[in-house]
DSSP file (Angstrom, degrees, kcal/mol; ACC not computed):
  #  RESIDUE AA STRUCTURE BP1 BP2  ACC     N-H-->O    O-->H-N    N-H-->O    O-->H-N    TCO  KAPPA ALPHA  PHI   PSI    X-CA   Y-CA   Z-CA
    1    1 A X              0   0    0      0, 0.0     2,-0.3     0, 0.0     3,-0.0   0.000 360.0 360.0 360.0 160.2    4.1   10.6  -62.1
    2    2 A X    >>  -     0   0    0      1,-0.1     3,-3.7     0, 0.0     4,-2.8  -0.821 360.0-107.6-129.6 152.4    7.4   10.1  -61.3
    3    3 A X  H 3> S+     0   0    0      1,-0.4     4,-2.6    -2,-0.3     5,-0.5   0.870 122.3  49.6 -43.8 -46.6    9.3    8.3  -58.5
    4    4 A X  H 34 S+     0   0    0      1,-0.3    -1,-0.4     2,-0.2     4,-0.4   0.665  98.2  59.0 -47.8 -17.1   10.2   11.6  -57.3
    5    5 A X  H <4 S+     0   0    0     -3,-3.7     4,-0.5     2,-0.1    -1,-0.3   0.959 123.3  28.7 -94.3 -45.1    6.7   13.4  -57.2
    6    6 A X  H  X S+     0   0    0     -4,-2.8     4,-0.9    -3,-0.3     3,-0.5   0.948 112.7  58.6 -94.6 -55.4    5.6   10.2  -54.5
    7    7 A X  H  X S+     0   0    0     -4,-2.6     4,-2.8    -5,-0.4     5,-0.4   0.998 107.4  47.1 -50.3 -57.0    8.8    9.2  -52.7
    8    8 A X  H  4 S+     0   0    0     -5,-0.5     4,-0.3    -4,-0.4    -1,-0.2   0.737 107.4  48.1 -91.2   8.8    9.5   12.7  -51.2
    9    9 A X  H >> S+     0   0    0     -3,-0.5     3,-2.8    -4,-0.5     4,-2.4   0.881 117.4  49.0 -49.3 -87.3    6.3   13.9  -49.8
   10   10 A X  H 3X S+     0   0    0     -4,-0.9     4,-1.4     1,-0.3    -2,-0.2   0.674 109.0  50.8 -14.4 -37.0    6.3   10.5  -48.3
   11   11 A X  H 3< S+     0   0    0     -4,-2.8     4,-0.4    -5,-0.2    -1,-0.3   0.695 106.9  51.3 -91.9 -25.1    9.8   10.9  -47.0
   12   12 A X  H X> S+     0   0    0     -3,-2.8     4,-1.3    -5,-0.4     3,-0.6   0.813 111.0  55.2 -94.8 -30.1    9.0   14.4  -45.4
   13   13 A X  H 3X S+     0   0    0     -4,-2.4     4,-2.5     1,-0.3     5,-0.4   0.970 116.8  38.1 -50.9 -62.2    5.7   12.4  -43.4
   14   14 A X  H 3< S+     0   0    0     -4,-1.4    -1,-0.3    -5,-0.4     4,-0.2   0.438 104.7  57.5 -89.8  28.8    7.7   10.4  -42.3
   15   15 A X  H <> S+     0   0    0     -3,-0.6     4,-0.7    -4,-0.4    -1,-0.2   0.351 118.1  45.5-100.0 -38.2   11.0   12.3  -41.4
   16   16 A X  H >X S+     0   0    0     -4,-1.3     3,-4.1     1,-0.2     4,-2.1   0.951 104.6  58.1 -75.2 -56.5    8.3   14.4  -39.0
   17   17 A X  H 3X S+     0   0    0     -4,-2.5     4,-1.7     1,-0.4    -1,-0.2   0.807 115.9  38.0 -48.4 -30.7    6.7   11.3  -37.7
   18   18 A X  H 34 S+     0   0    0     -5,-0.4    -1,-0.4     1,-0.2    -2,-0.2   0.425 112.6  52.2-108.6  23.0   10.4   10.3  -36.4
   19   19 A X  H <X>S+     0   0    0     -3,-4.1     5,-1.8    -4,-0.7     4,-0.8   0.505 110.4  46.6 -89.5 -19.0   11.5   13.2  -35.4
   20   20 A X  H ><5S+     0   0    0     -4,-2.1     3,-2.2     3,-0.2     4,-0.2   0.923 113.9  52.0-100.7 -71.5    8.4   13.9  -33.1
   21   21 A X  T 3<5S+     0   0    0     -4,-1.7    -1,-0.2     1,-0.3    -3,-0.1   0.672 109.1  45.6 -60.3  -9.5    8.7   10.4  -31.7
   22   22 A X  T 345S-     0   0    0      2,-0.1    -1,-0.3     0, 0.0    -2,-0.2   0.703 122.1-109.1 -95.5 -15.7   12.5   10.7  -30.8
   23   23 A X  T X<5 +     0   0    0     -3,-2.2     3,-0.8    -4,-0.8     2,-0.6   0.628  63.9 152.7 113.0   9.7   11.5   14.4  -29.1
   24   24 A X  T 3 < +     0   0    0     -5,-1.8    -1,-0.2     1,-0.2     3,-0.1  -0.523  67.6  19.6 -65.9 130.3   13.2   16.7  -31.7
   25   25 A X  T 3  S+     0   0    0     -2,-0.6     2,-0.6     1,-0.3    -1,-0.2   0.290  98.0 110.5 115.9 -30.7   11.6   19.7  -31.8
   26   26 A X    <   -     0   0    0     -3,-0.8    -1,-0.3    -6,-0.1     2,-0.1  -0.667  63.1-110.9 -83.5 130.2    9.7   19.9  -28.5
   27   27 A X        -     0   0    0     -2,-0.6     2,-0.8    -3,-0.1    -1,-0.1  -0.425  28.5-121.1 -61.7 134.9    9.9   21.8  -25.6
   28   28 A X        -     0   0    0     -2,-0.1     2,-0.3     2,-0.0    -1,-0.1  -0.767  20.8-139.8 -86.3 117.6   10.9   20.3  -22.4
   29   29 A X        +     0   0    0     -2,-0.8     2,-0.2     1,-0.0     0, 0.0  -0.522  32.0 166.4 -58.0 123.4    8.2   20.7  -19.5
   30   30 A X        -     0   0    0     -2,-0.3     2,-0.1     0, 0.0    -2,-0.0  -0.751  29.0-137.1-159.8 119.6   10.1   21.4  -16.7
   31   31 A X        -     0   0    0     -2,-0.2     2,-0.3     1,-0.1    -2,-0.0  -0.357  17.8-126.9 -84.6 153.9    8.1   22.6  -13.7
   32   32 A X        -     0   0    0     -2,-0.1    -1,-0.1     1,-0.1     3,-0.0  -0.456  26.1-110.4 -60.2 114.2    9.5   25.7  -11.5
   33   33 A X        -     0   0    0     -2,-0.3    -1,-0.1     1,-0.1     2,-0.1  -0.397  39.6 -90.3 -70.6 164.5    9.8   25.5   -8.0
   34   34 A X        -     0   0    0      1,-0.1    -1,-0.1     3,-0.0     3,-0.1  -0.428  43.0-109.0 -59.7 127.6    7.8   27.3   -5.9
   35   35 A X        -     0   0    0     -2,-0.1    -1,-0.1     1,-0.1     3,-0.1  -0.153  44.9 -94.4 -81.7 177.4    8.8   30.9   -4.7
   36   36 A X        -     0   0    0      1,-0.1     2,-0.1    -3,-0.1     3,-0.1  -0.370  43.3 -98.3 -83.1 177.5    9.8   31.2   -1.3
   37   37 A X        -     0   0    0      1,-0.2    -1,-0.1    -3,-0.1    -3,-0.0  -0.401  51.0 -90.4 -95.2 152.1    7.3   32.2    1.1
   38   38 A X        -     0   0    0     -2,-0.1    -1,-0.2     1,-0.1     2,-0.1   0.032  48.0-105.5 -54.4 148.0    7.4   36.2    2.1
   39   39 A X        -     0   0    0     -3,-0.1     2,-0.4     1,-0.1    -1,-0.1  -0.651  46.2 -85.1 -70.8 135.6    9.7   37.3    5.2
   40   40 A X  S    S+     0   0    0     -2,-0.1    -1,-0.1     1,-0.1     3,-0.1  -0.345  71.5 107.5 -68.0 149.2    8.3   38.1    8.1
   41   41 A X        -     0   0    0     -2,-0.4     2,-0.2     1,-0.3    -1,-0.1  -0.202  56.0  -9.3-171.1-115.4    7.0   41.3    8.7
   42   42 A X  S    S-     0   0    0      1,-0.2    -1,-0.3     2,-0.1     4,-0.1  -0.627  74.6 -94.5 -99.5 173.1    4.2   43.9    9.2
   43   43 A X        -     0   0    0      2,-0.3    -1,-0.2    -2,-0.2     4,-0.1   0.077  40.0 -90.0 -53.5 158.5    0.9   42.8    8.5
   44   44 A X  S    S+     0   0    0     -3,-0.1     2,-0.1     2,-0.1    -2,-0.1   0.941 113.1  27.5 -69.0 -77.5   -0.9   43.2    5.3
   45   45 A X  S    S-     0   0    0      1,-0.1    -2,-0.3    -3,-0.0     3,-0.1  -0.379  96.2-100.1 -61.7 160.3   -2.5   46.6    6.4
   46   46 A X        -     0   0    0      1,-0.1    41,-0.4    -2,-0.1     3,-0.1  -0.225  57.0 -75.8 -86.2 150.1   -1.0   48.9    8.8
   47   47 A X        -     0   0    0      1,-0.1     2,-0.4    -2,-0.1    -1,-0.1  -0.053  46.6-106.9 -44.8 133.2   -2.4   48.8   12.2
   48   48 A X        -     0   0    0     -3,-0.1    -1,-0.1     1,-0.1    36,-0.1  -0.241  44.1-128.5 -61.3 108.5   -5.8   50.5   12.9
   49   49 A X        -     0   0    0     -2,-0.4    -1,-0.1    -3,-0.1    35,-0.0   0.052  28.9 -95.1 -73.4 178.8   -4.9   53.9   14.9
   50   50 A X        -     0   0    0     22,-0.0     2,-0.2     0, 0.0    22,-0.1   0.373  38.4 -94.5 -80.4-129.6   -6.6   54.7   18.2
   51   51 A X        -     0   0    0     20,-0.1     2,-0.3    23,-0.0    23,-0.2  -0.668  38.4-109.5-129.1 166.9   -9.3   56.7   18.8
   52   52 A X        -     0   0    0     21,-0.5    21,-0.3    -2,-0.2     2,-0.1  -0.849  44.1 -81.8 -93.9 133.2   -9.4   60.4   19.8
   53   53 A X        -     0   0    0     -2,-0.3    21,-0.0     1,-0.0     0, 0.0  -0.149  55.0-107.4 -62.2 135.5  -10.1   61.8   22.7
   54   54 A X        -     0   0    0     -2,-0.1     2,-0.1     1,-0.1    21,-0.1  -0.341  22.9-131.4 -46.9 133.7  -14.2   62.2   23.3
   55   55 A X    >   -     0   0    0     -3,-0.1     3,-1.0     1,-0.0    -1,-0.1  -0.339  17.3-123.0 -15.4 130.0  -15.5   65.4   23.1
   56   56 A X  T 3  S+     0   0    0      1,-0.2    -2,-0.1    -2,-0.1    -1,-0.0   0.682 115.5  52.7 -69.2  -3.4  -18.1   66.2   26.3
   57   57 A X  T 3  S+     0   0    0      1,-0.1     2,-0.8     2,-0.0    -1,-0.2   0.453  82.5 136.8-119.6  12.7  -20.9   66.9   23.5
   58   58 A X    <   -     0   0    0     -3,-1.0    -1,-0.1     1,-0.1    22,-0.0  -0.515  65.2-120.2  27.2  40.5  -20.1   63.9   22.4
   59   59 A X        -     0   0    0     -2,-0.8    -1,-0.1     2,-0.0     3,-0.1   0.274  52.6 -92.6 -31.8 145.9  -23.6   61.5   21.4
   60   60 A X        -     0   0    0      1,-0.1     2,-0.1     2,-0.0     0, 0.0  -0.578  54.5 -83.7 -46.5 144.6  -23.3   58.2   23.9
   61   61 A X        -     0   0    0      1,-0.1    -1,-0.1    10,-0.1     3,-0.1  -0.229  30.1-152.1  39.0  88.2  -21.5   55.4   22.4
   62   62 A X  S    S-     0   0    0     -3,-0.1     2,-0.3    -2,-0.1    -1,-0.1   0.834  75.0  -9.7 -89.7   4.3  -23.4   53.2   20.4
   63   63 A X        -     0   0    0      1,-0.1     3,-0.1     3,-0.0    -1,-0.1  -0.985  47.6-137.5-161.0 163.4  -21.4   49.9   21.0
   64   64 A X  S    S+     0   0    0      1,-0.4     7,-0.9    -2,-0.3     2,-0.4   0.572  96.6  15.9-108.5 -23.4  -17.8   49.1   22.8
   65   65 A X  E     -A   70   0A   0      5,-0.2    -1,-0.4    18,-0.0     2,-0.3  -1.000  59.0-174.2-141.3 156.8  -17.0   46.4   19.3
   66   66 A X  E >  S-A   69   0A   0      3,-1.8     3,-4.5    -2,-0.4    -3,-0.0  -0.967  74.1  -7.1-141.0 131.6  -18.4   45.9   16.1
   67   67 A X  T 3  S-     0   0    0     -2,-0.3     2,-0.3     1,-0.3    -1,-0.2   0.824 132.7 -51.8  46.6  78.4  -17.4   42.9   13.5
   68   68 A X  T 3  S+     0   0    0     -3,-0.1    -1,-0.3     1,-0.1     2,-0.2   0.260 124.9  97.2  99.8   0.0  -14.6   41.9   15.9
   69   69 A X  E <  S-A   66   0A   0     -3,-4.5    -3,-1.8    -2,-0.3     2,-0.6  -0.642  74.3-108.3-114.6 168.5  -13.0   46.0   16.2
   70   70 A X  E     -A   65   0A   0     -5,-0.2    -5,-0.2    -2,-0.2    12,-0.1  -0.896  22.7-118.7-140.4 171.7  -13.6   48.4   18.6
   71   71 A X        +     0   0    0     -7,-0.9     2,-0.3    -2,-0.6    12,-0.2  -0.085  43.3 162.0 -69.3 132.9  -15.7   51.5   18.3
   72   72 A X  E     -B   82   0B   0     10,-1.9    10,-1.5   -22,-0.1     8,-0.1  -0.962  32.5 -92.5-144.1 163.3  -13.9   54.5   18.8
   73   73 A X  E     -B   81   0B   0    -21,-0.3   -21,-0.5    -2,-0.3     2,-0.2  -0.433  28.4-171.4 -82.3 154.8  -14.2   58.4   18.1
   74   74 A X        -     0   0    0      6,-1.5   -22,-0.1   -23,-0.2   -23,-0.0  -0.417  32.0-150.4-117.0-168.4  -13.0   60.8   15.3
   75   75 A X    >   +     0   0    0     -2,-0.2     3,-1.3     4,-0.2     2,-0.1  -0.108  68.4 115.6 113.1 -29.0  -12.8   64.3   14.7
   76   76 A X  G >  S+     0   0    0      1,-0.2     3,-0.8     2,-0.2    -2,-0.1  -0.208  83.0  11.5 -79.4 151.1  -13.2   63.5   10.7
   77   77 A X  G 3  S-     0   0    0      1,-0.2    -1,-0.2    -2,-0.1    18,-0.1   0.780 142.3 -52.9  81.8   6.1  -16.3   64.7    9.0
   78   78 A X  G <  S-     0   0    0     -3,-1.3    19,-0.2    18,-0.1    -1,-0.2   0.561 112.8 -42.8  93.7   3.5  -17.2   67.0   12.2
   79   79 A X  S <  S+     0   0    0     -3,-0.8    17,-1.3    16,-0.1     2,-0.2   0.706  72.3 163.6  99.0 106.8  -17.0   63.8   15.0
   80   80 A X        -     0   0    0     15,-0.1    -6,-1.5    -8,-0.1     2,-0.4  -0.687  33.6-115.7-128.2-165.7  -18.2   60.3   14.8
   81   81 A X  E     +B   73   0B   0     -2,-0.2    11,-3.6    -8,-0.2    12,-0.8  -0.992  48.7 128.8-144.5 138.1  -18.0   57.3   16.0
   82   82 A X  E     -BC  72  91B   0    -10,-1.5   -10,-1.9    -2,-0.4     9,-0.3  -0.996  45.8-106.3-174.6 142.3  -16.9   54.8   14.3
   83   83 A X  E     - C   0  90B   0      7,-2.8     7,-1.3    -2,-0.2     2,-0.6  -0.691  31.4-131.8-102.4 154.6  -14.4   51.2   13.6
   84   84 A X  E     - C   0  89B   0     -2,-0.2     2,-0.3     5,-0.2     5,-0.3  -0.995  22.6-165.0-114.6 129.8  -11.4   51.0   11.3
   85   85 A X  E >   - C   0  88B   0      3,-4.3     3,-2.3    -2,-0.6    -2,-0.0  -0.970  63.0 -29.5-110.2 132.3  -11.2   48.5    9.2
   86   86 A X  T 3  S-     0   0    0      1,-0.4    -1,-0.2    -2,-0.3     3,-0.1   0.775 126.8 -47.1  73.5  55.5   -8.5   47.3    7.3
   87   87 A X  T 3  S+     0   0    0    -41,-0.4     2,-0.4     1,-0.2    -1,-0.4   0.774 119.9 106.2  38.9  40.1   -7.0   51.2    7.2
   88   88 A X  E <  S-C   85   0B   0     -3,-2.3    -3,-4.3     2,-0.0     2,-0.6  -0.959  73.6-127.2-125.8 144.7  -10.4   52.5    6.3
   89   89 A X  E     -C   84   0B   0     -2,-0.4     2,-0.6    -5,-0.3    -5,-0.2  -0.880  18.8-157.3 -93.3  85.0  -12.6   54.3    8.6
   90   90 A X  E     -C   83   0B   0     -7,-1.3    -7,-2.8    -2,-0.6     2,-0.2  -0.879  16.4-139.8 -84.1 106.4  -16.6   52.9    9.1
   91   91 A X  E     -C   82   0B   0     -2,-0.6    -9,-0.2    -9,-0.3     3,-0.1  -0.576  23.1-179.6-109.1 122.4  -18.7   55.5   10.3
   92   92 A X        +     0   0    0    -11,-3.6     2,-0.3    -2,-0.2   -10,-0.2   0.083  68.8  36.1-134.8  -7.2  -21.3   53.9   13.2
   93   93 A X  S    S-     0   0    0    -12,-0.8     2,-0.2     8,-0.0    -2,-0.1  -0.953  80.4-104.3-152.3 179.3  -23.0   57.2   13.7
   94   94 A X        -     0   0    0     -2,-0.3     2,-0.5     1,-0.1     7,-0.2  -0.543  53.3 -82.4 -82.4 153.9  -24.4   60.7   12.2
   95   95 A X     >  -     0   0    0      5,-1.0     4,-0.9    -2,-0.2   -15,-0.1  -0.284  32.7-160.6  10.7  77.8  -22.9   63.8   12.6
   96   96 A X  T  4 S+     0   0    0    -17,-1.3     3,-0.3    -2,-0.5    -1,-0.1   0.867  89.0  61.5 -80.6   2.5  -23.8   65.4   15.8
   97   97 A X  T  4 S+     0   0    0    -19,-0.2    -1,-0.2   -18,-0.2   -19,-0.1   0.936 129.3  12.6 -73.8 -54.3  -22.8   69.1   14.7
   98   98 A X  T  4 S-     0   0    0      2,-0.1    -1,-0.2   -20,-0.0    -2,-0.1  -0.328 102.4-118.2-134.4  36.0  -25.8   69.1   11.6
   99   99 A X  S  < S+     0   0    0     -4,-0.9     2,-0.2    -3,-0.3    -3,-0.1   0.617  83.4 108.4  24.5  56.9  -27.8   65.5   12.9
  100  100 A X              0   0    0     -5,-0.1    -5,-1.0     1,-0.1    -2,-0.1  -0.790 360.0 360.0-152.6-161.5  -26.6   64.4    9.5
  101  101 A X              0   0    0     -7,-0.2    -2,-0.1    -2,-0.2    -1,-0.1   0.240 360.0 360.0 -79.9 360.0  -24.5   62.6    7.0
């Protein structure tokens, strides 16, 4: 073997080893700032709408709140009673037209 065949493998170990210890070659970490916080403005869902007026044939009322809302009539589905949540509609009684789902 010849000086050449040993010296430059040897010379390319170490040519990495001091290039990674002076930082060539590496990415600089450099953390982001934080984005800014949202504007105010409406709420994450839109406000729960009111209630429609009761019908006289109407089943009683089975609560004035449920889970913190309170229970008010629809018209959908043939007239229930019922909370909105979160823009969704949770149906607290049956059907009084067909005493049903």
């Amino acid at each position: 073997m010849t000086f050449l065949d040993r010296a430059l493998p040897t010379a390319v170990i170490l040519g990495g080893l001091v290039a990674g210890a002076l930082g060539f070659g590496a990415a600089s970490a450099v953390a982001q700032p934080a984005p800014p916080p949202p504007p105010p403005g409406p709420a994450e869902f839109p406000p729960n709408p009111p209630g429609e007026p009761v019908p006289n044939w109407a089943p009683r009322k089975p609560a004035e709140v449920w889970n913190g809302e309170p229970v008010v009539w629809t018209s959908m589905w043939g007239g229930r009673w019922g909370v909105w949540k979160h823009g969704s509609f949770i149906t607290l009684s049956s059907n009084p037209v067909t005493n049903g789902g």
